[in-house]
N, C-alpha and C positions, 0 to 999 in steps of 0.2 A: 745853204743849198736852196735852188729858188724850187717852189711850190709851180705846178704847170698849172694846174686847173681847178675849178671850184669842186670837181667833183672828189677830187683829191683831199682837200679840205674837209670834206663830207665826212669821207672815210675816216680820217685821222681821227676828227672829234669823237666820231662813235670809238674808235676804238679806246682811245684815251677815259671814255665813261664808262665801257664795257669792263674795263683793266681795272678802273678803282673799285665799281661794284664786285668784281669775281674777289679781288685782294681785300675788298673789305667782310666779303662773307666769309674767305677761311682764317684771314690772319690779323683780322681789325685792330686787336689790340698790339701789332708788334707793328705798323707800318709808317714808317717816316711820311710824313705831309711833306714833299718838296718844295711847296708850295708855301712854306713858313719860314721862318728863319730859324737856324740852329738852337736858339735859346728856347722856341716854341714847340719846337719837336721835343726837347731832351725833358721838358715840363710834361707835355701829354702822356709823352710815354711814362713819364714817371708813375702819373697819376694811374695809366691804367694799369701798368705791370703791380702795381700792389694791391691792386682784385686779384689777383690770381695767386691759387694754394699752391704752394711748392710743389705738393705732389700732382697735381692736374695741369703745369706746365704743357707747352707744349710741345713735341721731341725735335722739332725742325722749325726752324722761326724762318720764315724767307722773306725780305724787302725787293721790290723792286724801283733800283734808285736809279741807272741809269739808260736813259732812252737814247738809241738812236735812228734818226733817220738815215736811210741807205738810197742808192740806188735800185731802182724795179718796183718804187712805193713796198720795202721790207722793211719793217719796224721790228730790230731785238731788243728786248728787253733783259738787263741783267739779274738773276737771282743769288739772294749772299745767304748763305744758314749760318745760323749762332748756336750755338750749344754751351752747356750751363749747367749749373745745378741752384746759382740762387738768384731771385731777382736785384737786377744791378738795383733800383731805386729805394729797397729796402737802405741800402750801403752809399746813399748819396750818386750813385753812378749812374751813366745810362750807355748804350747798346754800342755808342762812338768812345767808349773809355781809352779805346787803346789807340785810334784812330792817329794820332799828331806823335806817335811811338813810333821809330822805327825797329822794323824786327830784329835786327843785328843787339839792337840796347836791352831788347826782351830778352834773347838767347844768351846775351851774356851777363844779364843779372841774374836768371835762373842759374845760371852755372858757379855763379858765385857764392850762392845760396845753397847751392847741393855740398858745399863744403863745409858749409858750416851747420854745426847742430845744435837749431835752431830751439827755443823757447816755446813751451805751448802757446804764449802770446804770440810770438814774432808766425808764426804757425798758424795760427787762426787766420790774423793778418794777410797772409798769403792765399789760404784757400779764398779769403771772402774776393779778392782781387781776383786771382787766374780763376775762382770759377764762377764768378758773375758771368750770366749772358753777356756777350759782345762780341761785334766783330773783331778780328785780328789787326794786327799793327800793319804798318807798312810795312811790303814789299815779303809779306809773310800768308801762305795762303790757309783756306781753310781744312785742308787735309792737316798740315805741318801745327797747324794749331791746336786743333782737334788730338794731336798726335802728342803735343808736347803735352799735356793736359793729363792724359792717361799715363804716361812714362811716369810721370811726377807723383801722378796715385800709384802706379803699383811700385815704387822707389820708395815710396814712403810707408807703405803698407797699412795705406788707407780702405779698408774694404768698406765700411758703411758707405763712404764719399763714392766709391766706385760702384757700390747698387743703387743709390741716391740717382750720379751719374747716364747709369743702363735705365733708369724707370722713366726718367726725364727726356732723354734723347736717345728714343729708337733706333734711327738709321745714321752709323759713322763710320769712318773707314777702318779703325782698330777696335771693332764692339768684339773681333772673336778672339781677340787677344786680351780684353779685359775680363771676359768670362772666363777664359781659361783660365786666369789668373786666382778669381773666385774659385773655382773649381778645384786646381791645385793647391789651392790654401785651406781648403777643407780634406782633402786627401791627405794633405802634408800633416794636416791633424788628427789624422785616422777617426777623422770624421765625416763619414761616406753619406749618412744621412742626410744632411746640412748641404752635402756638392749635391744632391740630387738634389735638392731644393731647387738651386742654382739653375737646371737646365730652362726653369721659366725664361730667363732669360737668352735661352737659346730657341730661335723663332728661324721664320724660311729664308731670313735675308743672309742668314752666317750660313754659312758653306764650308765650313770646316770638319775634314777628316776626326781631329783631336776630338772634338766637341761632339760628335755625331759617335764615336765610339764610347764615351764617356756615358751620352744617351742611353746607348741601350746596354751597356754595363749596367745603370740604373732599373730598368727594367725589368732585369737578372734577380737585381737586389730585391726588389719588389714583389717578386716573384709572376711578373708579367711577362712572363717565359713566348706565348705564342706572338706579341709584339714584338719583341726581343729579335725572334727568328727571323719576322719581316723587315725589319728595320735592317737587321745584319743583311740578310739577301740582297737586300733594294744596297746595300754598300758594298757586299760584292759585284754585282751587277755596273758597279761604276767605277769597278778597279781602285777603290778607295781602303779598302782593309788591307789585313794581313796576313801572313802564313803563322803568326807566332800569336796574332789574336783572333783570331779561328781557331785555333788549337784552343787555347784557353777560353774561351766562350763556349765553344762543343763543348767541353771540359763542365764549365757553370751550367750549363741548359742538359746534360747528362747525354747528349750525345753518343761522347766517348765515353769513357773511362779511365781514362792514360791522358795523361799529359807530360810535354816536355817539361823536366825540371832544371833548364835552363835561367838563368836569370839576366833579363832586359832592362837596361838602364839605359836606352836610348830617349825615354820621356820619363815621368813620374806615375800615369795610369801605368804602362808596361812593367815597372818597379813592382807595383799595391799589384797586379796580377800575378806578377813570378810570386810573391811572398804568401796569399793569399792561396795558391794552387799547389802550394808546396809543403808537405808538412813537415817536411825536417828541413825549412828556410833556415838557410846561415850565410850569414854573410858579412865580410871585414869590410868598411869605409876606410878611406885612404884619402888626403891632402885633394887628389884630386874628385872625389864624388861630388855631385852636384849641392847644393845647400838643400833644393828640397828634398831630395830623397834623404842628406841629415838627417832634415825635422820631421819625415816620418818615420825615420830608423827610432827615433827620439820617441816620439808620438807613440809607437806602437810598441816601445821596451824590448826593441829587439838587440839595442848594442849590450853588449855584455862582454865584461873582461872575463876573460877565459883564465889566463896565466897572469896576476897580479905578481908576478916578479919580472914581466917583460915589457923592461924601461920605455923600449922605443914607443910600443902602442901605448903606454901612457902617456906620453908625448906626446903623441899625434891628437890622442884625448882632449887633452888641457887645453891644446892651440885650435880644438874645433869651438872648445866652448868659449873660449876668448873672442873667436871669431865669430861669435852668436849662430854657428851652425847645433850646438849639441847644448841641452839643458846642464847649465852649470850645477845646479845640486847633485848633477850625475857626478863630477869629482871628487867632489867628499865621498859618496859612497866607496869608489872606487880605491879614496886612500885610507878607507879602513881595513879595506883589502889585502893590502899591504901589510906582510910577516914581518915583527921586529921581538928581539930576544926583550927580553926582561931589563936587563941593565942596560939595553940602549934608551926603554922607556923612561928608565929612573935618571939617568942621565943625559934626556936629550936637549936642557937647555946648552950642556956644557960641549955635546957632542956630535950636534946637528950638522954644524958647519964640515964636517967629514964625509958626509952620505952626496949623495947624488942630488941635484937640484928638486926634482920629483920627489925623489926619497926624504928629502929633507922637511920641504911641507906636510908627506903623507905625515911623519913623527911627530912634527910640532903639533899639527891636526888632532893627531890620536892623543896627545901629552893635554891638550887643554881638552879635549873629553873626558879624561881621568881624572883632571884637575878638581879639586874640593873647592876651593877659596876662592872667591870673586874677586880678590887680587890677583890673583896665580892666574886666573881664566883672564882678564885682560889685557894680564904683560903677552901672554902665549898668543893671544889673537892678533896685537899689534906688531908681535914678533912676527908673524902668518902672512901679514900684511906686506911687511917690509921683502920677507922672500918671493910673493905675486910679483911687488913692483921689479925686483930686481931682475927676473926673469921677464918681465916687459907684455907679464898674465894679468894686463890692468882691468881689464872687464871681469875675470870670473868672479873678484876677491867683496868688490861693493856693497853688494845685495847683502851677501852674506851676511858680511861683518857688521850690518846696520842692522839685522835681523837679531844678532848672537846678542847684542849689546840694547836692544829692546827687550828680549829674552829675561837679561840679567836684571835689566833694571837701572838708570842713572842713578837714582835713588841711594841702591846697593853695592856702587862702586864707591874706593875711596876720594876721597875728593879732588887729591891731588890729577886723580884720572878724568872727573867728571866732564870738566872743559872741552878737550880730545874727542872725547866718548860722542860728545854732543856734536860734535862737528861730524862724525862719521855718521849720522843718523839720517837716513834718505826717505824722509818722510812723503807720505802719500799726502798727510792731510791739504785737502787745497787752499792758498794762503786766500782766494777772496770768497771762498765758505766761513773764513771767521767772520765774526761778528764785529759791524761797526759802534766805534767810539767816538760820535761829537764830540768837539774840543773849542767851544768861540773863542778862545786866546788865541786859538793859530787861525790863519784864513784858509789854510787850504784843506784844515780839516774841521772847521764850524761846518753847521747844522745847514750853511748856502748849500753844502754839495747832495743834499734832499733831490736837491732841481735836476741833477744828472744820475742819481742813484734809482731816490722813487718818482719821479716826475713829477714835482710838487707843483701847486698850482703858483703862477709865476709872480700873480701880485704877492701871494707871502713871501717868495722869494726876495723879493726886491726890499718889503720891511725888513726882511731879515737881513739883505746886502747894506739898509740905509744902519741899521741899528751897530750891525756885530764891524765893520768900517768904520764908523764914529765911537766905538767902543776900541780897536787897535788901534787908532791915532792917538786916544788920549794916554797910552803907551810909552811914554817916551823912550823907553829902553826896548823896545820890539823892534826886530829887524823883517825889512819885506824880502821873504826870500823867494829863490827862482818859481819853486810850487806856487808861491802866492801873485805872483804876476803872471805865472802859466794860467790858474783859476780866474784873475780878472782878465785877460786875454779871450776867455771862454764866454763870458758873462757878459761885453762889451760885446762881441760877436754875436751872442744870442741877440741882443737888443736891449741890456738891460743898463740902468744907468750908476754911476760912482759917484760917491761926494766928490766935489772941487777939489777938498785935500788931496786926495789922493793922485798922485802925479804919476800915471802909467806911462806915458809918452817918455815922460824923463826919465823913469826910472828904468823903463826897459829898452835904455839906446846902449847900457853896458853889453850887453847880449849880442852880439852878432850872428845872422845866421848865414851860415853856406852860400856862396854866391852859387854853384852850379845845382843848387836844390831852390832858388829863390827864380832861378833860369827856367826850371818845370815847372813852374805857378804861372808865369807868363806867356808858356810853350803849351797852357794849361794839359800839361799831360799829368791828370788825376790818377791814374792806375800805377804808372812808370813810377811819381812819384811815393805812391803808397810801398811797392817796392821798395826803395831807398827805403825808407822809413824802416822796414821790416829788418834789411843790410845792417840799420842804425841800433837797433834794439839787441838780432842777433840771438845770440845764446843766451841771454838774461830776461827775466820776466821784469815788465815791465814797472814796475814798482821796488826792481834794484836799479832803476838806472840812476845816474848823479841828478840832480837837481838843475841844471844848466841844460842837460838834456834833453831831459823830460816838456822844459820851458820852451826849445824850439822846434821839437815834436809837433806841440799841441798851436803850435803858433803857426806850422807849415798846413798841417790841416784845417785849420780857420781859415788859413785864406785862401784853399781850393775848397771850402764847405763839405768837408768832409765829417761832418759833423757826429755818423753815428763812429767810426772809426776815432775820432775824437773822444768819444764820450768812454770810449772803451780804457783808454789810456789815461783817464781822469779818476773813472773809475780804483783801478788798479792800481794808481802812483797817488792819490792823494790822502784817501781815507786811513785813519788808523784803525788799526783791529788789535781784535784781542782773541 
């Protein structure tokens, strides 16, 4: 476009030094230099984004990147917000991660990933990606980003990441949908204390009916009765309450006296006020209830089997709790419940298979509580087991049986059981809380991996790369396996140097990796790729995957310098513990 006059010129400049001075006083440390090239921007920023405390983030990052000139001498300029919870540069990344991604490949790895049940490695992996600050992918905007971001916390029932989230970035377009979420998830717990905590995050920009009742429910609680009143007015007054929560409010604040002993299941507050207002609350759950109101039926000990002879509601029971709507320990209770004569106890390993699929577990159940012998209690729980699976009750049976079988003790099984026993035990302890075991005979678990554990200083490293290298070569019967060309991969990448013997080029052309994962190293899409990665790990922690795996993992991250995501997988897959 041609420029008319000088005085035009005038204008532009000033306004052009006006723009960087306003953008550098509120957003200095989040603003791309146009004015650089890509490599020089994603450096600066790095640098500066890691002054900054996680929690003093800022809630809105806005760039303005691009300029146009218009007709009428109008100059817009475009503003982009990011939202986040960690800084990209901590994780190698910076604020263009997803930038060379198009959206369609985002929406349908996540959707790939929602099917599978994911590893707390492959899990970590994930959050540290989708929730770096950065802009969105192509042709994907910042509402639909912002959006998919929260769907994935409250799907996974992430609540620390999602107050993390609310402390970080103030203004979004689903913040009254994630509180609520907070909100419901302390009520579902019949923990009323804790959702009023929650309303901090309820400020003047959410404008929700839910959240604004919830409010001065709290109030109530608090017993800050004369707010309460104003707060409810000021929501009558805006045709935003209700006939059924006036009634129950007048009700808390002692207006009335009376209340409808109706029960509302149209939300979960409406739920905790029928039950809460009612003093002979009863109420049957059926296939169709909501899951939260389950886990507060659950939470608050209101389900109870009335008639422990009536098959169906025990049914309905078992498939709630398989369904993780109703606390599985609530089962067993239930099938102690269950009446059986004397000689069906005494003979129910001969006689089980005659009862009812319910009734048959309740037996077994009761038969290994009576049981003496720690052999008799093992055949009876494994017997237990085999009726969950058959009936296709795979989630309640787990917990349990890892629990009854710590109870007894491996120790105090016979041996022929021990094995079994062992496999069913779903241990908490974390496998990289154990304690590491140097080993210099092997390379991928010597004393080199100091350098990616405790961050050793590098010149020892390198004595120790020259020593414990020159010490496996003279080896002749040592084989270099996939871990130990993963770890010289790492170490060559850091900067650091190998004896001449050691032939990595050649030795690692057996290894092929992925031609459409070698395609995002060149398409440098760093985030996209991190995903795959995550797809590739899956359901396994990171330190069961095969060794060939593991090898081009750590090999695909080297060469997008992915290095703390690297070190993570290094960590995990290489060290031995005990």
């Amino acid at each position: 476009m041609r420029l008319k006059n000088f005085n035009y010129l005038i204008s532009l400049l000033v306004f052009f030094l006006s723009s960087s001075l306003w953008s550098e006083e509120k957003i200095d440390i989040w603003q791309n230099n146009t004015n650089k090239n890509n490599i020089e921007t994603s450096n600066s920023l790095s640098k500066e984004i890691q002054k900054i405390d996680n929690t003093k983030a800022p809630n809105v990052i806005k760039s303005s990147e691009k300029i146009e000139i218009q007709e009428g001498n109008e100059i817009e300029t475009e503003e982009r917000n990011v939202f986040g919870i960690f800084q990209p540069a901590d994780y190698n990344f910076d604020l263009n991660m997803w930038s060379n991604t198009k959206a369609e490949d985002l929406r349908s790895s996540l959707k790939r990933l929602n099917k599978i049940n994911l590893s707390k490695s492959s899990q970590e992996i994930l959050e540290i990606v989708l929730f770096s600050f950065s802009y969105p992918p192509q042709g994907m905007t910042e509402k639909e980003f912002v959006n998919l971001k929260i769907d994935w916390l409250i799907k996974n029932d992430r609540v620390e990441l999602i107050e993390s989230f609310l402390k970080q970035n103030q203004e979004f377009e689903s913040k009254s949908k994630a509180v609520q979420f907070l909100v419901d998830k302390n009520i579902a717990s019949a923990n009323i204390k804790d959702g009023c905590d929650r309303i901090q995050f309820i400020d003047a920009q959410i404008k929700d009916p839910y959240l604004e009742k919830f409010k001065i429910y709290c109030l109530v609680f608090n017993k800050r009765n004369s707010e309460a009143q104003l707060l409810l007015d000021l929501l009558r007054e805006q045709n935003l309450s209700s006939k059924f929560y006036d009634d129950k409010i007048n009700f808390l604040l002692g207006i009335t006296e009376k209340t409808d002993n109706k029960i509302n299941e149209k939300n979960l507050l409406n739920f905790y006020l029928s039950s809460i207002t009612n003093s002979n609350f009863k109420y049957k759950p059926s296939p169709k209830t909501k899951p939260e109101i389950w886990r507060y039926l659950n939470s608050a000990n209101l389900i109870k089997l009335e008639d422990a002879t009536n098959k169906e509601k025990i049914k309905e029971l078992e498939i709630a709790a398989n369904n993780n709507k109703l606390d599985k320990k609530k089962i067993f209770e239930f099938y102690k419940q269950i009446p059986f004569d004397l000689n069906s106890l005494v003979n129910a390993k001969n006689n089980y298979q005659t009862f009812d699929e319910s009734d048959a577990r309740a037996l077994i159940y009761q038969k290994y509580l009576l049981s003496e012998s720690n052999e008799n209690k093992i055949e009876y729980l494994f017997l237990l087991e085999d009726l969950f699976k058959k009936s296709k009750l795979n989630n309640i049976y787990p917990e349990f049986l890892s629990d009854q079988i710590e109870g007894i003790g491996l120790e105090n099984l016979p041996e022929k059981y021990q094995e079994i026993a062992q496999s069913r035990i779903l241990s908490e302890t974390n496998f990289l809380q154990r304690k590491i075991k140097y080993n210099d005979k092997v390379l991928h678990q010597s004393k080199i991996l100091k350098y990616f554990i405790e961050g050793e200083d590098q010149k020892k490293v390198q004595k120790d790369i020259d020593k414990i290298f020159k010490k496996v070569s003279k080896n002749k019967k040592y084989f270099i396996s996939a871990k130990d060309l993963a770890l010289a991969d790492a170490l060559i990448n850091d900067g650091f140097s190998l004896p001449e013997s050691f032939k990595y080029e050649e030795l690692s052309q057996k290894f092929e990796i992925p031609e459409n994962l070698l395609k995002l190293i060149d398409n440098k899409q760093r985030a996209f790729l991190s995903l795959k990665i995550v797809e590739i790990i899956g359901e396994d922690e990171i330190y069961q995957l095969d060794p060939e795996t593991i090898y081009f993992v750590t090999n695909l991250l080297n060469k997008m310098s992915l290095v703390a995501i690297r070190n993570k997988v290094i960590i995990s897959a290489f060290p031995e513990r005990v």
